[in-house]
Legacy VTK file of the C-alpha trace (Angstrom):
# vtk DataFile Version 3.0
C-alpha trace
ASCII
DATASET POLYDATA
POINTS 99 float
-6.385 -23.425 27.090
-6.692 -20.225 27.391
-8.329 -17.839 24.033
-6.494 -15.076 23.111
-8.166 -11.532 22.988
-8.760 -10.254 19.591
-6.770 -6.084 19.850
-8.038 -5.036 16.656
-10.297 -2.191 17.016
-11.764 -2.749 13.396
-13.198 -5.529 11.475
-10.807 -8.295 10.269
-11.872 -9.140 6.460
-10.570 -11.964 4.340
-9.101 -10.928 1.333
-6.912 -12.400 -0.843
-5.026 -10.220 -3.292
-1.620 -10.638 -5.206
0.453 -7.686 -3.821
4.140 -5.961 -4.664
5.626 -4.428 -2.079
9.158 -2.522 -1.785
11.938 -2.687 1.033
13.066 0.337 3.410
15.003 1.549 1.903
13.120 1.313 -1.171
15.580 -0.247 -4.265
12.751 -3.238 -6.120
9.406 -4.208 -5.664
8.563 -7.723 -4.718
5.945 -10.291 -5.047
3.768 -11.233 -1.809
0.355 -12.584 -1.204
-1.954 -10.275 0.791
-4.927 -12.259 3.012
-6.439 -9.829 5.065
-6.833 -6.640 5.859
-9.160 -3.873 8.101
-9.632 -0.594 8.235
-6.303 0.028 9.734
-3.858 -2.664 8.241
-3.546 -5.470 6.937
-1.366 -9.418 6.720
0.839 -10.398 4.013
3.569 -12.596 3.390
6.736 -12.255 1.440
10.012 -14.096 0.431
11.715 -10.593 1.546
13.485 -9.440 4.763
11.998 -6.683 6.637
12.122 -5.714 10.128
9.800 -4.260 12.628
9.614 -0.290 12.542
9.991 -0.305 8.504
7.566 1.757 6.447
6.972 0.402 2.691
4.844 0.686 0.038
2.388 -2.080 -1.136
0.845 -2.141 -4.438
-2.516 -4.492 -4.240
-3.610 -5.390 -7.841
-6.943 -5.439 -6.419
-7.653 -3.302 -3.512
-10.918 -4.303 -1.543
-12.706 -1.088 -2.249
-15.539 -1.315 0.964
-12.630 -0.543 3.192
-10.348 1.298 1.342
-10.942 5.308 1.003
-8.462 6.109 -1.714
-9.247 4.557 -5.243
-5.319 4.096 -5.823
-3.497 0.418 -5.367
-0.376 2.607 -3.449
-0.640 2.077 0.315
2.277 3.235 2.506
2.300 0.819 5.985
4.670 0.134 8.796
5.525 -3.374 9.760
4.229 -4.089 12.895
5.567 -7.842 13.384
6.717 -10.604 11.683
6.797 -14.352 11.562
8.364 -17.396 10.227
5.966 -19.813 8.047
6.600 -23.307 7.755
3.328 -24.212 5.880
3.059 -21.492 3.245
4.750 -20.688 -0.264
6.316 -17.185 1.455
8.955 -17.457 4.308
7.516 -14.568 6.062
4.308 -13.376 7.237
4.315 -10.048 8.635
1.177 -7.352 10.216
1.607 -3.587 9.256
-0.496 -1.032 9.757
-1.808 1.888 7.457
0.340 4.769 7.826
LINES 1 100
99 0 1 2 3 4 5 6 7 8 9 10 11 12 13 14 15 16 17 18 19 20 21 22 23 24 25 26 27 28 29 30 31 32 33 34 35 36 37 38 39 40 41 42 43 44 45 46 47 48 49 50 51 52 53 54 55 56 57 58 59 60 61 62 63 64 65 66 67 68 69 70 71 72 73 74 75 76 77 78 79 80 81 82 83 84 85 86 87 88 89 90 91 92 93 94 95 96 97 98
């Protein structure tokens, strides 16, 4: 079996963090679960539909400040990809990136 080649151009940290996050277009913030991150994004799952392409807001109650620049929880990111789970307490896992 072949191992698959890591893309990410910065460091992949563990991190987990309780996170609300809204929809595009924006009407409610959810709950979610937020497990890592880098420099440039970050991988979360959610009970809530959304699609590659959309741009959100996530609110992380506690942001990992040695990555993070900005001292606020607000983080606008684009969803990359998502993912059914089968094993988890979320239905979706999804990748976005900072935007």
């Amino acid at each position: 079996m072949q191992k698959s080649t890591e893309r990410r151009e910065s460091e992949r940290i563990n991190y987990e963090s309780a996170i609300l996050h809204d929809t595009s277009p924006p009407d409610f913030f959810y709950s979610g679960m937020m497990y890592n991150f880098s420099k440039r994004g970050l991988y979360f799952e959610s009970n809530e539909d959304l699609l590659q392409g959309d741009e959100i807001s996530i609110s992380i109650k506690e942001p990992p400040a040695q990555f993070f620049e900005k001292t606020d929880q607000y983080f606008n990111v684009k969803i990359m990809w998502c993912r059914s789970l089968q094993r988890s307490s979320y239905q979706v896992g999804y990748g976005a990136k900072l935007v």
